[in-house]
N, C-alpha and C positions, 0 to 999 in steps of 0.2 A: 886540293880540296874537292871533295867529291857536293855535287849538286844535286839536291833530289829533285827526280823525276815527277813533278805533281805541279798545277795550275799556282800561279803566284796572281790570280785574279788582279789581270792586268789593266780591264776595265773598257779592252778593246773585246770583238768578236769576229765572228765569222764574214761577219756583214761588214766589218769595217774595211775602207779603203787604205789604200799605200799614205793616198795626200792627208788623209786623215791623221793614220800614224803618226805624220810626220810636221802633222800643225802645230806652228810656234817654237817648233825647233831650228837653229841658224846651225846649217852645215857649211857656211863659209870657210875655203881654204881648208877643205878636206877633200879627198880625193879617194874615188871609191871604182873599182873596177868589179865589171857585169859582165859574165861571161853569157850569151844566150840574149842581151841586154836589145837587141833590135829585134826579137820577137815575142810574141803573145807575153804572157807575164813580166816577160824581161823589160819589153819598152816600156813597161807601165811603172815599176822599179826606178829605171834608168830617167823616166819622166819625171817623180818622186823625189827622187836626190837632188836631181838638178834643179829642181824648184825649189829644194831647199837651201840651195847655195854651192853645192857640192859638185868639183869637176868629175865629168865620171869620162873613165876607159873603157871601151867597151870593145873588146878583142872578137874577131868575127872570123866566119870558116868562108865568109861572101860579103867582104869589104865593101864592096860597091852598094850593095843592097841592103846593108844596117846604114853608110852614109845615108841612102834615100828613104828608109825609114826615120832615120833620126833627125830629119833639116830641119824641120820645123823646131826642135829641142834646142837651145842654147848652153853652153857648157858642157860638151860632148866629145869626145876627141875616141876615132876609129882607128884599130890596126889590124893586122891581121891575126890570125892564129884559127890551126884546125887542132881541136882538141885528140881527132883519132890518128895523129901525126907526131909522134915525140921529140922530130926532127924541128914542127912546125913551133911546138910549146916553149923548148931551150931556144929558137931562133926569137921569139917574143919575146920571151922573158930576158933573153939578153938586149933587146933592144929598149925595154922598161929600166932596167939596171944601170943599162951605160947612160939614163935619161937623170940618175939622181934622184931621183923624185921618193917620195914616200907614198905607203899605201895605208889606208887610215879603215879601208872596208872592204872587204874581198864579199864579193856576192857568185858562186856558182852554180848558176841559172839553166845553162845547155844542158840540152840533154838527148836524147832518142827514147824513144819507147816503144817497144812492140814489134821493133826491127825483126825482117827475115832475115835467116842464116847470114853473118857474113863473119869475114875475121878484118881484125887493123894489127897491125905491129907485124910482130913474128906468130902469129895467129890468135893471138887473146879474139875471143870472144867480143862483137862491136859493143855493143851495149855496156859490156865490165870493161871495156877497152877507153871508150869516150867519155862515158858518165864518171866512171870512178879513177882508170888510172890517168884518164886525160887529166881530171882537176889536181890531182896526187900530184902530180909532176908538177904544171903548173904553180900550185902553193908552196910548193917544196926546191923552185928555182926561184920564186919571187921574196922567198924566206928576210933575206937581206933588208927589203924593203917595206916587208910588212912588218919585220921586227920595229923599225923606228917608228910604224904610226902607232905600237902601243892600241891597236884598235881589234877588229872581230872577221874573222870570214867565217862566211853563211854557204853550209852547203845544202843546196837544194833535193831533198831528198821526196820520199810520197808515200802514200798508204800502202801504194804499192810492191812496199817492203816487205807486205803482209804474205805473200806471194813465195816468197824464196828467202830462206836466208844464204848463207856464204857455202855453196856446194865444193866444200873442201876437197872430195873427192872427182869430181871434174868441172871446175871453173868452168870451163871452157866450152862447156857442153861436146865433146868429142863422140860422146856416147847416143847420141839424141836430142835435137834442140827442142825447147820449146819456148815461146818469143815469151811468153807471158812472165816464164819461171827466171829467165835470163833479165829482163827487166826489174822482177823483185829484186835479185839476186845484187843487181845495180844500186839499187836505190836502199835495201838493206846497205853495202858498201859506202853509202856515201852516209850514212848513220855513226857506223861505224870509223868512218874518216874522221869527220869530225870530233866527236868522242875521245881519240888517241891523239889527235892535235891539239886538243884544248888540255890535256894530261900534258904534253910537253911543252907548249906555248905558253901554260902560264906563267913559267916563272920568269919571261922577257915580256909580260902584260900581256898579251895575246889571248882572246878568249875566243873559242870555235863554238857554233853550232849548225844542229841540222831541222831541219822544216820540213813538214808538207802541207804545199800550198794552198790545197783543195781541190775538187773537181776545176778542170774550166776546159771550154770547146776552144783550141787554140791550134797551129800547127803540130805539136808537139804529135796530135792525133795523125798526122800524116801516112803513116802505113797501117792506118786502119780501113778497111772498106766500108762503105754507108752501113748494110746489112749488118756487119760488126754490131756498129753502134746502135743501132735499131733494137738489135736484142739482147744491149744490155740495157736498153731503155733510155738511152741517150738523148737520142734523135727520134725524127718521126719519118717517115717514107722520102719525104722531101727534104728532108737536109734540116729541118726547125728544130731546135734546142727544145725537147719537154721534160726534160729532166730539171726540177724545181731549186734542189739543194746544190746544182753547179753555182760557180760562181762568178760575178766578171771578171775581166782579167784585172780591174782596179783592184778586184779585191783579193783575189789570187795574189796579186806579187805584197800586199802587206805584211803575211807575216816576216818574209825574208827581210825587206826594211826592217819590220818592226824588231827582226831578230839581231840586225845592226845596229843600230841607232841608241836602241833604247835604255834609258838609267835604270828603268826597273830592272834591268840583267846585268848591273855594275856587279861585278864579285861572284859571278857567277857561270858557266859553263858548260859544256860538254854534251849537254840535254838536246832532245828530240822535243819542237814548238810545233804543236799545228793552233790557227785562230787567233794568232795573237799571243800566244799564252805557250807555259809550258804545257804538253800533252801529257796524260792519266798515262802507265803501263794499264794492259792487257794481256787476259790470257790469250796463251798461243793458240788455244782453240777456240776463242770466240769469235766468232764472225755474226756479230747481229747488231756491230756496229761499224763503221767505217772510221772511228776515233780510236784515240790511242795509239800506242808502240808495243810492238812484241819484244821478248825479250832479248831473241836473237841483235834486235838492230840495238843494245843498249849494252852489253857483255864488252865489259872492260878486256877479257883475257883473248877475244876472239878479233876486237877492235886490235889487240898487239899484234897475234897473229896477222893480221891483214896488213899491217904497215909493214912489216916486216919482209911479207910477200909481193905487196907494192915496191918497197925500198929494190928488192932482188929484182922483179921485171923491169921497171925502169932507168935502174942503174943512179936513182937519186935519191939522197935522206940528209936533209939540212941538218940532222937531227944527231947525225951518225958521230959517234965520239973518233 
């Protein structure tokens, strides 16, 4: 069943928090795994669930340092996994499988942004390497387990999408990087991920979607320089946050929660949330807004292609007849 793309005015907003989302809701004896889950947006997610009753996994590239992010958090359980590693993803997810356990909410949080040149794998591109094929694999080894909880994975996507769609003609950038256009190019993928998951996932109850979070000043900015952000108007000369419409990380990691959790998405799927809410399409040429989904990140045929091209680099598809 196909989900239109339009606001089911949800009654939340931009300004709502994760905890908010999530009041009144009893997530006991659910079990939700957070990839990214011990930083910026993630731990505030990972904070979220677990106040709401919920064990969460939170799979880490720096075990040590999500433990010491998350001590204060009760309900929390770290292991390892590098997403730009496929050796690291199968060695997780097989240690998640032989555990029994079910997964009731897949949230895929990690990410990079704005990386310089590098390759992972057999040279994929870091960015379409970590963000998109890292989670690909990942959901698509944990398949067994996510099929029993009958529940939703959230993939963390951005406006960012707006930027690049799928450069068919060289993923990889081989011809000439640019950090910006390889980012989109991610974050359109993880649009699209979801999209073709929630197409095969429904018919075992599984329902996928993709988000973006909003602005927020978090690590995620790490390979950006001050001046960078300065002149997109981020920052100010000293490092201070003047840009009005960021948002906090409480309120950044809501819609992802809210893109889990929530009855108002019973029966429904495959769509692109920003705010709480399903997000407006826009055109591919409008830029006088930072809302909305282009249509490259919403193409059913291009979403196949992609899985498809994931399925062959990775060497995995739960999916495959």
């Amino acid at each position: 069943m196909t989900t239109p793309q339009h606001s089911i005015n949800s009654g939340f907003g931009a300004r709502s928090t994760a905890a908010e989302v999530l009041a009144g809701v009893d997530l006991s004896g659910k079990l939700a795994l957070v990839t990214g889950g011990y930083s910026g947006i993630g731990v505030e997610a990972t904070r979220a669930l677990a106040g709401a009753g919920a064990h969460v996994v939170v799979p880490a590239r720096r075990p040590d340092a999500a433990r010491e992010a998350l001590a204060k958090i009760d309900g929390v359980e770290v292991d390892e996994l590098d997403l730009a590693d496929q050796a690291s993803v199968a060695a997780f997810a097989g240690r998640f499988l032989d555990s029994g356990r079910t997964i009731d909410y897949v949230i895929n949080s990690a990410a990079v942004m704005a990386a310089p040149k590098s390759t992972v794998g057999p040279g994929w591109e870091s960015q379409f390497g970590i963000n998109h094929l890292g989670h690909y694999a990942l959901v698509n080894r944990l398949w067994p387990a996510i099929a029993r909880g009958r529940g939703r994975v959230v993939a963390v996507s951005s406006s960012g999408h707006r930027r690049s769609g799928i450069r068919w003609d060289d993923i990889d950038f081989t011809q000439g990087y640019d950090k910006w256009a390889a980012y989109g190019q991610a974050k359109t993928a993880n649009a699209l991920f979801a999209l073709h998951l929630d197409k095969l996932a429904e018919p075992a109850g599984v329902r996928a979607f993709s988000v973006h979070p909003g602005g927020i000043l978090t690590p995620l900015q790490r390979h950006l320089s001050r001046q960078e952000m300065v002149d997109f108007g981020w920052v100010d000369a000293d490092g201070n946050q003047i840009n009005h419409n960021f948002k906090t990380t409480e309120q950044g990691a809501a819609t992802q929660v809210w893109a889990a959790t929530s009855r108002l998405l019973d029966g429904l799927g495959g769509v692109y949330c920003e705010d709480c809410d399903i997000a407006e399409p826009i055109s591919d040429d409008d830029n006088t807004t930072m809302s909305g989904v282009r249509s490259w990140a919403t193409d059913p045929e291009q979403a196949a292609r992609l899985w498809a091209l994931s399925a062959e680099r990775t060497g995995v598809d739960a999916f495959a007849s």
